[in-house]
C-alpha positions as CSV (number, residue, x, y, z in Angstrom):
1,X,-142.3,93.6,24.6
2,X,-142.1,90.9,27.3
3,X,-140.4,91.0,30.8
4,X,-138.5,88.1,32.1
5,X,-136.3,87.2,34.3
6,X,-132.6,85.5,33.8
7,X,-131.1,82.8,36.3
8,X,-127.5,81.7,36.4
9,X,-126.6,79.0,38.6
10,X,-123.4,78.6,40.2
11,X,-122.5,74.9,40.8
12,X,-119.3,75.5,42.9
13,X,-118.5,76.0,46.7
14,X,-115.7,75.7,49.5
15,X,-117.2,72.9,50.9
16,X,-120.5,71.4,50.9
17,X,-122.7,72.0,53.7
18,X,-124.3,68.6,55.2
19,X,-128.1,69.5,55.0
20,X,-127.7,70.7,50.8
21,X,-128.7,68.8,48.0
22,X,-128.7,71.3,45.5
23,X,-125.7,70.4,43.2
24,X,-122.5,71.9,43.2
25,X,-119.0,71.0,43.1
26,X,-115.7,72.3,44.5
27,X,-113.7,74.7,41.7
28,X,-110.2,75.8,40.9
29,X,-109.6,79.3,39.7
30,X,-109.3,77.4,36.1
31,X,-113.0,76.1,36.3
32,X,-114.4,79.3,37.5
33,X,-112.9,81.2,34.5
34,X,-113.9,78.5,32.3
35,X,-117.2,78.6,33.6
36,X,-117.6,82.6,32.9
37,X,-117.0,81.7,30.0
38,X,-119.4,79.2,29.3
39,X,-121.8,81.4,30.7
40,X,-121.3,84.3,28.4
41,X,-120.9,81.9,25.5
42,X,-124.8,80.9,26.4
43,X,-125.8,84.2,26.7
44,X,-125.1,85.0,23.4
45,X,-126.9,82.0,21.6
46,X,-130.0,82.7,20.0
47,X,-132.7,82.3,22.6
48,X,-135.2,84.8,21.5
49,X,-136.6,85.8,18.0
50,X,-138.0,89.1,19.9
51,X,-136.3,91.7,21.7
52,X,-137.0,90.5,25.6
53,X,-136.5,92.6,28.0
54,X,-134.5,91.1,31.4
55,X,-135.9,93.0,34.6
56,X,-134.0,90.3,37.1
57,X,-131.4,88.6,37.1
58,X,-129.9,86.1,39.9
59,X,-127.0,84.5,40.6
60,X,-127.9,81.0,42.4
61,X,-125.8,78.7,43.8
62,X,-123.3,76.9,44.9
63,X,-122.1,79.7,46.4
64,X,-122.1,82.4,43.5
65,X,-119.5,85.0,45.6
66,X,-116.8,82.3,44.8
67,X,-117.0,84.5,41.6
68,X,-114.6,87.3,41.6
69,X,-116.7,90.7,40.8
70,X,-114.7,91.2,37.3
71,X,-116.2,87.7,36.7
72,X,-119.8,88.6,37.6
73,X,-119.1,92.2,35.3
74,X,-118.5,90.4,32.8
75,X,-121.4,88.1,33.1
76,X,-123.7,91.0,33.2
77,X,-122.0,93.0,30.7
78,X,-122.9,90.0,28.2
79,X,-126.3,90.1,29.5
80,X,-127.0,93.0,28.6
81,X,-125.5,92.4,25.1
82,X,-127.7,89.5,24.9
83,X,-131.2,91.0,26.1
84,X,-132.2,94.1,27.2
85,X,-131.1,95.0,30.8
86,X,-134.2,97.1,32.0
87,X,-132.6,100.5,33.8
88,X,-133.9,99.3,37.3
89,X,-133.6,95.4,36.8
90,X,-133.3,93.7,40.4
91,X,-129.6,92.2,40.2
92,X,-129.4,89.5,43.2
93,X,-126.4,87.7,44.0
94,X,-126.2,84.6,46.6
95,X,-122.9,84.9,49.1
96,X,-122.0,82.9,51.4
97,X,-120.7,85.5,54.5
98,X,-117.6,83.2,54.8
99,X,-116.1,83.7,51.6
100,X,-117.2,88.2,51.5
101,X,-114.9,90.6,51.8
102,X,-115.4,94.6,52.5
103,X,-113.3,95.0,49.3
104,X,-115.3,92.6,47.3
105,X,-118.6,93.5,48.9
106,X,-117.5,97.0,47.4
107,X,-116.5,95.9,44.0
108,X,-119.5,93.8,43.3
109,X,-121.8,96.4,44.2
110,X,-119.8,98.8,41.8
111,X,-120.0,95.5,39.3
112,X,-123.9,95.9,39.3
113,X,-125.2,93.6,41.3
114,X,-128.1,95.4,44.0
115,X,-129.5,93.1,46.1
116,X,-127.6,90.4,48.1
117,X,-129.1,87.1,49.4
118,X,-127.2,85.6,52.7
119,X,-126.5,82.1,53.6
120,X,-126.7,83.1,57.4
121,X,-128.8,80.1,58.6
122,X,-128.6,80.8,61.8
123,X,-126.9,83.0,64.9
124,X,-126.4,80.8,67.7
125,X,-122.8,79.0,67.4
126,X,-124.1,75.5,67.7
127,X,-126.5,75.9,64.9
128,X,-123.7,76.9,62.7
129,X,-121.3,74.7,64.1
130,X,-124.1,71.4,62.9
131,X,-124.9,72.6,59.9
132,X,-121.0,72.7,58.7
133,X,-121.1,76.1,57.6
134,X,-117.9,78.3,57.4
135,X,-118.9,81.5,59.5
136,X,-119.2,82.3,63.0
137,X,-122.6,84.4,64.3
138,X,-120.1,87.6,64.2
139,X,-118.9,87.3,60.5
140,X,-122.1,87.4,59.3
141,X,-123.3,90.1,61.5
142,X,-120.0,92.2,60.0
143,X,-120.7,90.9,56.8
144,X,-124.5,92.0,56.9
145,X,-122.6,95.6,58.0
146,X,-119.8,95.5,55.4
147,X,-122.5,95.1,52.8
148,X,-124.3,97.9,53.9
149,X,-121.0,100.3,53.9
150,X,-120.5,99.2,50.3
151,X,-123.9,100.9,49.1
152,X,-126.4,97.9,49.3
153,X,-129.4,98.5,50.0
154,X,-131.5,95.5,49.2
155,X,-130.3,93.0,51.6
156,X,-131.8,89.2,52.6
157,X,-131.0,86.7,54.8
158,X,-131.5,83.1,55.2
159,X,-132.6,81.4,58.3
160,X,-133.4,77.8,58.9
161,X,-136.1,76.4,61.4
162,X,-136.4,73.3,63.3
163,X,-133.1,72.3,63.5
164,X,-131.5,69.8,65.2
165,X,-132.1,70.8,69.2
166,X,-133.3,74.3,67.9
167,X,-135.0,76.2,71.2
168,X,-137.4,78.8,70.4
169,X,-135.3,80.8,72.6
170,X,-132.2,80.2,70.1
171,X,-134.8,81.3,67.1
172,X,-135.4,84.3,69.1
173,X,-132.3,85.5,69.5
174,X,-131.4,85.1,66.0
175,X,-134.4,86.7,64.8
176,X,-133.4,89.3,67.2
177,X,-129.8,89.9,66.2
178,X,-130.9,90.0,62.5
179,X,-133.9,92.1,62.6
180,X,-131.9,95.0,64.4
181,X,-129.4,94.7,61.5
182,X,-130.2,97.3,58.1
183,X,-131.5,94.1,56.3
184,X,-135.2,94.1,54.2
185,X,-135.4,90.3,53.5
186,X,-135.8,87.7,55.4
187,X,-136.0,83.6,54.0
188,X,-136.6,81.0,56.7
189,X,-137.3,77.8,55.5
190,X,-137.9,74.4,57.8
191,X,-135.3,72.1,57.5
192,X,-135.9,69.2,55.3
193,X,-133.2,66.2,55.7
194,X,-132.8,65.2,51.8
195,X,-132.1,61.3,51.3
196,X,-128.7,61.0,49.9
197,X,-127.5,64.2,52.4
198,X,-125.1,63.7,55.3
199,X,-127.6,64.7,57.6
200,X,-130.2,61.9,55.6
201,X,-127.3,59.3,56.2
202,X,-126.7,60.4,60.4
203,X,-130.2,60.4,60.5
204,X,-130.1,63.8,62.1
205,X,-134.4,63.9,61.1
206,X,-134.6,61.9,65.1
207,X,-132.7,65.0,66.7
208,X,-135.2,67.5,65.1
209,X,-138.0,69.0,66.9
210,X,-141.2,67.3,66.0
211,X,-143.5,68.1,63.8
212,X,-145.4,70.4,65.8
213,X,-142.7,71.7,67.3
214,X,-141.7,72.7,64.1
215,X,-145.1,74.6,63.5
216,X,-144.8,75.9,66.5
217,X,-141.3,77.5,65.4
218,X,-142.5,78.3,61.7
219,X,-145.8,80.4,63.5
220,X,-143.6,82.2,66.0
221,X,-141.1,83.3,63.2
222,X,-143.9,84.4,60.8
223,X,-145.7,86.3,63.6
224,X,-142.4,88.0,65.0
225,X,-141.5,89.1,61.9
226,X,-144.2,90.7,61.4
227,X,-144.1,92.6,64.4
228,X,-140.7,93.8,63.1
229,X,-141.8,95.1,59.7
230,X,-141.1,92.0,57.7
231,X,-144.3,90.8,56.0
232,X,-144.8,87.2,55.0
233,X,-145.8,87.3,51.5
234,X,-144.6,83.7,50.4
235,X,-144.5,80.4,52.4
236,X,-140.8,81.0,53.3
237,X,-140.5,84.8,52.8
238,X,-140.6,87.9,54.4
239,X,-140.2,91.2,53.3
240,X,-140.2,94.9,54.0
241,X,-142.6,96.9,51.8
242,X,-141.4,97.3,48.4
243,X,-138.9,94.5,49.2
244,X,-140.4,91.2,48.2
245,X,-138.1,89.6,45.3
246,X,-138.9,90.5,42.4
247,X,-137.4,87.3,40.9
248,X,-138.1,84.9,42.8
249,X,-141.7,86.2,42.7
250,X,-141.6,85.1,38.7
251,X,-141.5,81.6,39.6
252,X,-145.0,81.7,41.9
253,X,-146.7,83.7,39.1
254,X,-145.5,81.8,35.9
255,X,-143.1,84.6,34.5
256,X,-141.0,83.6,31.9
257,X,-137.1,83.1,33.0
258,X,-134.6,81.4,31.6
259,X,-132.0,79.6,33.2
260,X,-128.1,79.3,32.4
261,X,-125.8,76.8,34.2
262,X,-125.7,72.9,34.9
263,X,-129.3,71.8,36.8
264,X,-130.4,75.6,36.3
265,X,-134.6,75.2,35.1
266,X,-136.2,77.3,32.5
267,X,-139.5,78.5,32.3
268,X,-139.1,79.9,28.2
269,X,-140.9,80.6,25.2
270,X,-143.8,78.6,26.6
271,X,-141.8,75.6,27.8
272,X,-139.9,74.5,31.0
273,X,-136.4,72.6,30.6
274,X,-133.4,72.0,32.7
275,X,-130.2,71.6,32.1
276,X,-128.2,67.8,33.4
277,X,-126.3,68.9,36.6
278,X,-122.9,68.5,34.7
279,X,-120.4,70.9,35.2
280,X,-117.8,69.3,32.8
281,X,-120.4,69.1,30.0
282,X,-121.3,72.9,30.4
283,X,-117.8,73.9,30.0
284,X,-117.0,71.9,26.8
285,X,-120.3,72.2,25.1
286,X,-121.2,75.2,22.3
287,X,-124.1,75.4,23.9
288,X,-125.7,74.1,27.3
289,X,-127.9,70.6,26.5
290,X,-132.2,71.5,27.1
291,X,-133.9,68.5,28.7
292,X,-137.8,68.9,28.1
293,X,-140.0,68.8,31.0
294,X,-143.2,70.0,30.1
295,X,-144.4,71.4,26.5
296,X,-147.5,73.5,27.5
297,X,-146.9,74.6,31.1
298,X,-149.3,77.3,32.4
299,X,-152.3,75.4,33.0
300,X,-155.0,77.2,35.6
301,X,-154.6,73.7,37.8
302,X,-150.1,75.1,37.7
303,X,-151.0,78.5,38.5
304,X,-153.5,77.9,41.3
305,X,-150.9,75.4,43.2
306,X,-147.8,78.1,42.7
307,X,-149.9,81.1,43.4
308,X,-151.3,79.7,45.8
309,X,-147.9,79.7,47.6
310,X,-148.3,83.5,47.3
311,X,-150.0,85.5,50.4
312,X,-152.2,87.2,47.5
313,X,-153.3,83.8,46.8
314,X,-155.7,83.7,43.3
315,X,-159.2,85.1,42.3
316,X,-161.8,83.1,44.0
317,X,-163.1,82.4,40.6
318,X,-160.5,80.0,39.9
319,X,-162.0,78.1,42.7
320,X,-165.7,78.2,41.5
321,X,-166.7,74.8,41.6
322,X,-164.8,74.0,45.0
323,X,-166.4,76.6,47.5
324,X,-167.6,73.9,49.5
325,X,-164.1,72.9,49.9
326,X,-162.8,76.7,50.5
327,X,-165.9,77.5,52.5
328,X,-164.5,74.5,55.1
329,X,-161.4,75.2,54.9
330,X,-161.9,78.9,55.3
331,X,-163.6,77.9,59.3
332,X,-160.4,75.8,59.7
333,X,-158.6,78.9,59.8
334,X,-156.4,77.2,56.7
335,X,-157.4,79.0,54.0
336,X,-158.7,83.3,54.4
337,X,-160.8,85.7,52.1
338,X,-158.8,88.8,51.3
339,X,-160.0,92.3,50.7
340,X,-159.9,92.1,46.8
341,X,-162.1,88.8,46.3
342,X,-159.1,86.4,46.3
343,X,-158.8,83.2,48.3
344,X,-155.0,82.7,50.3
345,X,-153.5,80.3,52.7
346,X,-153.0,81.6,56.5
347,X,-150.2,81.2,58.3
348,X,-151.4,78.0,59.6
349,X,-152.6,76.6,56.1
350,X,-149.2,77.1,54.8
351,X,-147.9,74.4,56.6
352,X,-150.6,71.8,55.4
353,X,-150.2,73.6,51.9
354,X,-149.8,69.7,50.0
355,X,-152.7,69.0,51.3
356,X,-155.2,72.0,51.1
357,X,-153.7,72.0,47.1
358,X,-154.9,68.1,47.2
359,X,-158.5,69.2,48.2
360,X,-158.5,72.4,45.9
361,X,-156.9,70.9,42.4
């Protein structure tokens, strides 16, 4: 039987941070039941003629810990009613450590879900304080702790480089504070200033560090996180072993998922569709409307530029006729042969990534 993966995005939050362009609205205790649902009412549509089994689900967001645990039970509980729930399926839930409780931390662990993913962004108060989020550098630190006292043991964090006035002595210290904390995930992503975004509109992209500054910060967090345990195996990911995300890990490696929710994507039954970001038209419909993106998705040019994202990287054999190219790029110290004949980006190459793919598709 096949293995996917199931995605529910969660287009609601207190208040939208400045930097985000991911789509979410603000939601009354009305919309978020409404929305559950919705959800549950997609679950159980038709979407396979085969038994599938799920092995990960994730709730994406929005902030998906607006969600009261009995919400997110009931979510999985029709899940599992939908699809087959494998025994050890990787459960992930996105929280945002200004709207966590102990209590809630507590009941959504008892509700199923075993790993959480935290917006934490950063540890220094000014950071926080410019990129309008909700929690002080001690709340997530006790939320980070509080989750760890419910019974999770699958913990990430987010982190955010080269932002506005960012030190690498800031970085440091956040990397610092958060590595000493019983976490096995780390996510740092460079800041990109969106057009439409707050930040696009202040033109907050002229108070960043340059661009080699900002390689500068990307290679420092990849190489201290590594002397900490964390192990880069994506672009923007770091992980303890046995930690990587198993979900997330779908996407880079062409994995069927299917995805549930307003602007949630779908990689299913051989297809990839989204849904329009509409929350009002998710609520009302029967069933969520499919827009068609791509018909035969899959192709070996697809799965060299996703897996390529990968530390793995792909068999050199997909890259037979451009050894040339790898052979250059290779003494560039942009691209590296691993032990087990496959070709990967380093460190370095990751940050050119559009164009070493240019060179290599």
């Amino acid at each position: 039987m096949e293995t996917a993966g199931l995605y529910l995005h969660v287009p609601f939050c207190v208040r939208k941070c400045p930097y985000c362009n991911f789509y979410s609205v603000s939601a009354t205790e009305e919309q978020l039941a409404a929305y559950t649902q919705a959800v549950c009412r997609n679950l159980a549509h038709d979407w396979v003629a085969e038994p599938v089994f799920i092995d990960t689900v994730y709730f994406g967001g929005g902030t998906p810990s607006l969600l009261s645990p009995g919400q997110i039970e009931t979510i999985l509980s029709a899940a599992s009613d939908a699809f087959s729930l494998t025994a050890d399926a990787e459960i992930t839930l996105e929280a945002n450590p200004a709207t966590c409780t102990k209590e809630q931390l507590q009941a959504l662990q008892a509700a199923g879900v075993n790993r959480l993913s935290l917006g934490v962004q950063s540890l220094a108060a000014e950071q926080l304080r410019r990129l309008g989020r909700l929690h002080s550098a001690q709340e997530a630190i006790q939320t980070v702790q509080d989750a760890v006292a419910a019974g999770f043991r699958n913990i990430s964090c987010d982190v955010m480089l080269a932002l506005p006035g960012q030190t690498q002595e800031q970085l440091a210290q956040t990397l610092q504070n958060l590595t000493a904390l019983s976490i096995q995930h780390i996510s740092a992503y460079l800041l990109k200033v969106e057009p439409g975004t707050p930040f696009a509109e202040a033109q907050v992209q002229q108070q960043c560090p340059t661009e080699d500054a900002a390689a500068d910060l990307y290679l420092y967090t990849v190489q201290t996180l590594a002397q900490r345990g964390f192990l880069q195996y994506e672009i923007s990911n770091f992980a303890k072993p046995g930690f990587a995300s198993r979900h997330n890990t779908k996407y880079w490696k062409c994995v069927p998922y299917l995805g549930i929710g307003p602007s949630a994507h779908s990689y299913w039954q051989g297809k990839r569709f989204y849904v329009p970001s509409s929350v009002s038209d998710f609520l009302t419909q029967p069933v969520q409307t499919l827009v068609l993106v791509d018909e035969t998705p899959g192709s070996r040019s697809e799965q060299i530029m996703l897996r390529m994202r990968l530390t793995e990287g792909v068999p050199r054999a997909w890259l037979a006729d451009k050894q040339l190219w790898v052979q250059s790029l290779c003494r560039a110290g942009l691209l590296r042969e691993t032990e087990n004949d496959h070709i990967a980006m380093t460190p370095a190459g990751f940050l050119v990534s559009n164009a070493i793919l240019a060179k290599l598709l």
